[in-house]
N, C-alpha and C positions, 0 to 999 in steps of 0.2 A: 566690885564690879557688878553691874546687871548682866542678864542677856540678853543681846538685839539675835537677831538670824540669823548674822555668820556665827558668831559666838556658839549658838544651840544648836547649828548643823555640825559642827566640829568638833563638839562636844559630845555628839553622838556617833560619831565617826569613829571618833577616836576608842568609846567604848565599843564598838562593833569590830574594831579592830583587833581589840583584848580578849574579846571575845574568841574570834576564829583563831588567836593565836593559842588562845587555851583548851581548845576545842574537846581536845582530848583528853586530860589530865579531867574534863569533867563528864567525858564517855567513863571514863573508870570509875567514878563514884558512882556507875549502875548499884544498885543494893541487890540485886535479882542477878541470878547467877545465869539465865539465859540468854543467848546470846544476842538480846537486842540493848544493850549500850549507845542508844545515839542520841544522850538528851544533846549533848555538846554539839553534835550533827545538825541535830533538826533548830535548837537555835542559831547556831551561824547561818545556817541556812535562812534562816528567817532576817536577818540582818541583813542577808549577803547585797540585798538591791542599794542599802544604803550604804554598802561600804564601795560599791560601784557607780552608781546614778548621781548619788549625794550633793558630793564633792563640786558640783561645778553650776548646783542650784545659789539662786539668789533670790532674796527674800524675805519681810519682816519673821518674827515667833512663828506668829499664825497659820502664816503661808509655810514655812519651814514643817512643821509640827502638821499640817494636812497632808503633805508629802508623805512623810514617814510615814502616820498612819496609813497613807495607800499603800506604799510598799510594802510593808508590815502583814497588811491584812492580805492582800495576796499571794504571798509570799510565805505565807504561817504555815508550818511542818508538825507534826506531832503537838500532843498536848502540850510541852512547854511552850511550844514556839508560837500559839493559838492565843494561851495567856501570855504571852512575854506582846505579842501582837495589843492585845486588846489594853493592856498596859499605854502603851503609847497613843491607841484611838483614845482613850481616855482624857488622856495629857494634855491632844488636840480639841480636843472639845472646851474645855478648860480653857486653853491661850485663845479663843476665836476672836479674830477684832484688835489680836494687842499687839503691835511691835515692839516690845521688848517687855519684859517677864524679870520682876526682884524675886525674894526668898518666897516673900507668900503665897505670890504665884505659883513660883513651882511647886510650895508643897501642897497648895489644895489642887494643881495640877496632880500629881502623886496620887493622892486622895480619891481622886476622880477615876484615877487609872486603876486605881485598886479596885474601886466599887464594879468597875466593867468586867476586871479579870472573875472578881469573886460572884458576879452574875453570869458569869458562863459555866461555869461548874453548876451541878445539881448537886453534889455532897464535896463540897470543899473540906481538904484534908490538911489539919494542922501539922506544923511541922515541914511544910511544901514549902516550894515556893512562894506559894500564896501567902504564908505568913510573914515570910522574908519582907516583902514586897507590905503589907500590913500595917506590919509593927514601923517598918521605915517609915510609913507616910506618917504614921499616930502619933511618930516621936520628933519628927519634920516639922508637922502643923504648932508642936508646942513649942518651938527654937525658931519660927521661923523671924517674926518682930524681931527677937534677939539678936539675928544675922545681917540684918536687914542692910541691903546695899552691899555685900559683902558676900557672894553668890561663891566665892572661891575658897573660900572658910566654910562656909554653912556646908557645901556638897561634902568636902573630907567629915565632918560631924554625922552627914546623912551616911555615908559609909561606914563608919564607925556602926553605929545600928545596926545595920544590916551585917556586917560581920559578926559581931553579939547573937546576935539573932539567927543567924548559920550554925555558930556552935552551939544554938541549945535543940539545933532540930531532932539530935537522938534522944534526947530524954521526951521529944512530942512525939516519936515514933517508933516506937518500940521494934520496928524492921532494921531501923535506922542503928540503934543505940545495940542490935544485938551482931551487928556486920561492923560497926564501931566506924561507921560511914557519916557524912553529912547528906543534907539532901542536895541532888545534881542540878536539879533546876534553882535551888537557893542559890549554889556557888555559882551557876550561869548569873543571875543577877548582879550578885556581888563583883564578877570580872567584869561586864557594863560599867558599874558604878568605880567601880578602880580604873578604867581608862578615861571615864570624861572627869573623875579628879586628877588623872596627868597631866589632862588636857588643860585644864583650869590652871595647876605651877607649871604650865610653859613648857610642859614635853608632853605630847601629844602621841597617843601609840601607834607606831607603824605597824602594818600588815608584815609580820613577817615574811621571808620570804618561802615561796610553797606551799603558805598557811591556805589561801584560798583554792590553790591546783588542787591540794592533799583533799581537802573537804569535797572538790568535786568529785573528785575520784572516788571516796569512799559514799557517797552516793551513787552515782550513777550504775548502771546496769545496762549497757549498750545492748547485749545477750538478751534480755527481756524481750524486745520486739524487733520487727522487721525495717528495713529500710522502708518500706513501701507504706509501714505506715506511721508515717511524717507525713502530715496533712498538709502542712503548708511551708516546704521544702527552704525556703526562701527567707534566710536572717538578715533582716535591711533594716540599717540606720541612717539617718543622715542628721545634719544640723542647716537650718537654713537661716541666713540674716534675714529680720523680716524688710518688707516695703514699709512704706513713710505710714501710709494707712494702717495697719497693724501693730505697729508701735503701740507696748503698753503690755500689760500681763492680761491675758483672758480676752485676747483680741483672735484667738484660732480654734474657738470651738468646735466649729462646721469639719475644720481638718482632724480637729482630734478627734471627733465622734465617725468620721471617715474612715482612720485610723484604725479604731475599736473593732470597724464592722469586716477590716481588709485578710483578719488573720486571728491570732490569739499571742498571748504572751509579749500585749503591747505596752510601751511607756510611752509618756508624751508629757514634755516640760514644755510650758507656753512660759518662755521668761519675755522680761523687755523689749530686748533685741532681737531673741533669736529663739527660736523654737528646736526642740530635739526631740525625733523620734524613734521609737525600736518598734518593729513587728516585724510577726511571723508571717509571710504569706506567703500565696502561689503566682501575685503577679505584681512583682518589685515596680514594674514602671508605672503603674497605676499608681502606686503610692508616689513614687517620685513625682508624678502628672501634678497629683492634686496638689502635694510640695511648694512645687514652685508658684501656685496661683498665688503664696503668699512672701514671693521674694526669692534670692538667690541660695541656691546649694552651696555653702560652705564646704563638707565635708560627706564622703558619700560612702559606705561600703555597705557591699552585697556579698553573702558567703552561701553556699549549697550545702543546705544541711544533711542531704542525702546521701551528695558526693564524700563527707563527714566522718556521716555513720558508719557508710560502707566501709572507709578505710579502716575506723576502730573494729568492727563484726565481721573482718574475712571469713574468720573460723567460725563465727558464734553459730549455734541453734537458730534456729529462723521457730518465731513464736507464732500464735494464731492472731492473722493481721486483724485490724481493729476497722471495724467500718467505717467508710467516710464518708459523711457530711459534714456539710458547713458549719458554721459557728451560728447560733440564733436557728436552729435549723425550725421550721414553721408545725406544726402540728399534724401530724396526718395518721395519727391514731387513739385512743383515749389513753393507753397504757404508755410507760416506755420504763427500762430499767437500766440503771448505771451503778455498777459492780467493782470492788476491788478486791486483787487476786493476785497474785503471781507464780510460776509455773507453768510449761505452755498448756500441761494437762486439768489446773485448776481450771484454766482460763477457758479452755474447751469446753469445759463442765457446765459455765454458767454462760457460753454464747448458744449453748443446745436447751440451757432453761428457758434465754430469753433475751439476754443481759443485750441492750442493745450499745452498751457502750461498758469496754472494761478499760480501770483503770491501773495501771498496773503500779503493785506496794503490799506492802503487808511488813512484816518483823524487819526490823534496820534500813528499810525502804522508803518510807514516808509519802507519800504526794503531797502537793503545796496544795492550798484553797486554790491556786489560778488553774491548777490543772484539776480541779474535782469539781470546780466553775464551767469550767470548757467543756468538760465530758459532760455537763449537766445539760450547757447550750446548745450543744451537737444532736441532743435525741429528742427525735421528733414527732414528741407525744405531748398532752397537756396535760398532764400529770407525771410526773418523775418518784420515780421508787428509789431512792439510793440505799444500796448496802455495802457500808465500811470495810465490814469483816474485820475489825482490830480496833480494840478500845482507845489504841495511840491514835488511831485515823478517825472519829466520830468525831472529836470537837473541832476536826480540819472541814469535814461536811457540813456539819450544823454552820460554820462561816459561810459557805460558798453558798448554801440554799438560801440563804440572808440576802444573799445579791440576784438572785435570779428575781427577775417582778413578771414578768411574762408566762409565767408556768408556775404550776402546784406544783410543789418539790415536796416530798414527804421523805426524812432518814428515820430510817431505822436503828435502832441501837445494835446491832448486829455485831458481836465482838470475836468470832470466831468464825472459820470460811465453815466447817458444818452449819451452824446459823445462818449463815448466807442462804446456803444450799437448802435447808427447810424451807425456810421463809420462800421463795423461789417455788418449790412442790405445792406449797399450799397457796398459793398466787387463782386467783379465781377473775377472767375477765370480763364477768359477764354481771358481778356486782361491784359497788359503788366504792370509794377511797378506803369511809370509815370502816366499814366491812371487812373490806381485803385487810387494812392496815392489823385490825383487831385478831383476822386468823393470820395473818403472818408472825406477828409477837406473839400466836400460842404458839404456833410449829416452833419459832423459834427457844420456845421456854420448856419444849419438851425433847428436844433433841440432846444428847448428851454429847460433849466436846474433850475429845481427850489427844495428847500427843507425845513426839518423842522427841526429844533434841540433846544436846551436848551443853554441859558447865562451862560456859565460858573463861574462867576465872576462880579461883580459889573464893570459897565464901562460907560463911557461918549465917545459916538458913534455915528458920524455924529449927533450933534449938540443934542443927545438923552439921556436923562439917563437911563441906563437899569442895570434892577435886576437881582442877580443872579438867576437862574432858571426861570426866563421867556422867553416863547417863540419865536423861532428868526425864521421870514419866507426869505428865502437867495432866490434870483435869481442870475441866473449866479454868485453861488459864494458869492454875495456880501449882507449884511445883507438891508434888504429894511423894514419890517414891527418886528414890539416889539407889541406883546399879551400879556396877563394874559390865555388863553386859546388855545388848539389848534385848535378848530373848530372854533375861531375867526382868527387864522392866516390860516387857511384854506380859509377862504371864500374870504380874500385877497388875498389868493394868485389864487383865480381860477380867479380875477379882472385881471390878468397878461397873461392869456393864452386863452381868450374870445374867438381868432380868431382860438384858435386851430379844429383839424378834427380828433385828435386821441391822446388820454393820457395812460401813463403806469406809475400806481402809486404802488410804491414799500414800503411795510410798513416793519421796522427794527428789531431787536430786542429791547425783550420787550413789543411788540406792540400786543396786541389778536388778536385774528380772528375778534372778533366780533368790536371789535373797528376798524379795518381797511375796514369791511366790512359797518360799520357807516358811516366813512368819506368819503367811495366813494359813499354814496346815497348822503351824504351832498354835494360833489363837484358834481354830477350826477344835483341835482336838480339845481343847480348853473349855470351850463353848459350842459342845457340838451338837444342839439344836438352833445354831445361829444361822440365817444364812450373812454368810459374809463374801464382799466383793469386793476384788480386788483394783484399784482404780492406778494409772499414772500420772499422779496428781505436778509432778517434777518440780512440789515446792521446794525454793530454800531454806538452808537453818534445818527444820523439823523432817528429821528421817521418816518417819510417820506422822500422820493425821487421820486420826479414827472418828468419824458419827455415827453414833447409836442411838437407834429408837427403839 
């Protein structure tokens, strides 16, 4: 067999299917004993549009394979799901023009997808994903002639690779081969590739059931923010038959670009017949208005995402609300800053620096590109500062600043909230981009980054065996000291910032007053020419977060 369009939407379905049903069994192949395990997270998540929207698209390769890259790229969660994203933009670039796709199509499709993923990374690490994804296109392009006409054969052979190629990621990773793990974004690949060859022998993977509830759930964070800031309250779908005149695919621009401008977290299928839209807004009839200019409402629901929330957050924390403006908001300063944080005291920290728009994420959190896209269009400056704060969350920004054309968007590599927070101190508005840009990346390279959090999991870590829930003291990121106690990785870690002249020790959630008020005598007496300050930073995960300068 070839593929035409239904064939390769359902063939990706079906992988994304296998995906979220495996979600988890590839959060456990964390290699890092912290407890941020969500590669399996951030890519279902990145699939989830196609395993919901997909289904009811029609259309040649081309068009099929533009889709997904849309969904995909806005949709992209953490670094896997960025590259598992730009994988498929690739693919699409590739099929442009063709209604159905043999073997050598898809593998120099493959090919293409690689070269995109592998051009997003600045130091591509073998052993990753990335190799996974690699080696399968390199060995694809030479079986593809071989296969030819026979798309149902060739993909089990392309599998086959890519499995080989999973089990030798510990011997290209020496983190890998000493936790006796594979790598988690390789096996997310490989369960893709193992559901659209189901699909191809004629069993096709069902979404488990609870497979997609489960994933939202362990995303979401209703506690994070307030009702009140839901910008655009109002989830409205509909489907409309078109009129005689609209008839035909790419006959409702003027509605989809309407669309775009009514809300955020919009889709819009311009098929043959019938058009299908999703957006966020604050006024449902307006969309329905311009709706019908192009034919009859088939199917119509409105839900109150407030009324929603409120029911999930009876009890929750009320967070520090997020400012509203529109989507596209128009310029009316030369600066503007957009920040990612979580904690309501993080959060606080950087709307008194400046932050005019935070986003809330950080460790097992994720934000999508659509939402670090929308925070970018909300702020109403002609230059945009974005700071990540989390190495998972940078190649999510570097997506989203890609789509903005209206605004100078400048990210910063900013991989820790200490980082954030310098970069921020040394923010100067009174000189140019390159300037500020250049002293923000020294603040940021002179601040030192250290924390506290719990073992997620039993693991063998740098040459260490470590329990689950004992305490992990991280510098810059990287796990340095294994305690039984936190005042003993405390007193190591103030062995790391001796030279410092000024500490901001941020205690999390969970954490008392009076215990955070302990620890900073215990670091106080440890280092007592320090000033040290005590902040309630109410992050998750990390009991403390220390920056020193």
């Amino acid at each position: 067999m070839i593929l035409n369009g239904t064939s390769y939407r359902d063939m990706v379905i079906s992988g994304a299917n296998n995906l979220a049903n495996e979600k988890d069994n590839i959060n456990r192949l964390n290699v890092f004993p912290v407890p941020d395990g969500d590669t399996g997270i951030n890519m279902s998540l990145t699939m989830g549009a196609v395993r919901s929207d997909l289904p009811s698209f029609q259309g040649n390769v081309s068009q099929c394979a533009d889709k997904i890259a849309g969904m995909l790229l806005r949709g992209a969660r953490g670094n896997s799901g960025v590259i598992l994203s730009l994988f498929f933009r690739g693919m699409s670039k590739e099929f442009k023009g063709k209604d159905t796709v043999d073997t050598p199509e898809l593998a120099a499709a493959f090919k293409r997808g690689v070269d995109a993923a592998y051009k997003s990374v600045m130091k591509p690490t073998e052993g990753t994903i990335l190799t996974v994804m690699r080696v399968s296109a390199e060995k694809a392009l030479e079986k593809a002639e071989e296969y030819k006409g026979r798309v149902e054969e060739f993909m089990p052979y392309v599998l086959s690779v890519a499995e080989d190629t999973l089990a030798k990621t510990p011997e290209m990773l020496p983190v890998l081969k000493q936790a006796g793990l594979v790598d988690a974004g390789g096996r997310g690949l490989v369960v893709i590739f193992e559901g659209m060859v189901a699909y191809l022998k004629g069993n096709p993977v069902l979404l488990a059931d609870g497979a997609e509830k489960e994933t939202e759930a362990e995303m979401s964070a209703f506690d994070q923010f307030n009702t009140e800031d839901i910008v655009y309250p109002y989830c409205t779908e509909c489907i409309v038959g078109k009129d005689e005149k609209f008839l035909g695919e790419g006959k409702a621009e003027k509605l989809h670009q309407f669309v775009l401008k009514a809300g955020d977290s919009a889709v819009f299928v311009d098929d043959t017949d019938i058009i299908k839209l999703h957006v966020h807004t604050s006024d449902p009839g307006k969309v329905l208005s311009e709706a019908l200019k192009y034919g009859s409402l088939l199917t119509v629901k409105i839900e109150n995402m407030r009324e929603q929330h409120s029911s999930l957050t009876s009890d929750a924390p009320a967070q520090a609300p997020a400012a509203e403006a529109p989507v596209d908001a128009a310029p009316e300063k030369k600066y503007g800053f957009v920040a990612v944080a979580s904690g309501e005291g993080m959060v606080s920290v950087f709307r008194d620096l400046g932050a005019d728009e935070m986003v809330i994420g950080g460790q097992t959190m994720n934000p999508s590109t659509e939402d670090m896209l929308n925070a970018i269009r909300r702020t109403p400056a002609e230059n945009v500062i974005v700071l990540p704060n989390n190495s998972n969350i940078y190649m999510v920004a570097v997506q989203a600043a890609q789509l903005v054309e209206d605004k100078h968007v400048e990210v910063l590599r900013s991989v820790s909230l200490p980082q954030g927070i310098s970069a921020m101190l040394a923010f100067n508005p009174d000189v140019e981009v390159d300037e500020n840009v250049t002293t923000m990346k020294e603040a940021m390279a002179a601040v030192s980054s250290l924390s506290m959090t719990f073992a997620a999991h039993d693991s063998t870590f740098d040459n260490r065996e470590i329990k689950e829930n004992q305490i992990l003291g991280l510098v810059e990121n990287k796990v340095r000291y294994v305690t039984d106690s936190r005042e003993e990785c405390m007193k190591n870690l103030c062995g790391d910032i001796k030279e410092a002249y000024s500490v901001m020790l941020f205690y999390g959630e969970g954490v008392s007053e009076e215990e955070a008020e302990a620890m900073q005598a215990l670091m106080q007496a440890e280092l007592p020419d320090v000033e040290i300050n005590l902040i309630n930073g109410g992050q998750p995960v990390y009991y403390f977060i220390i920056s020193a300068e």
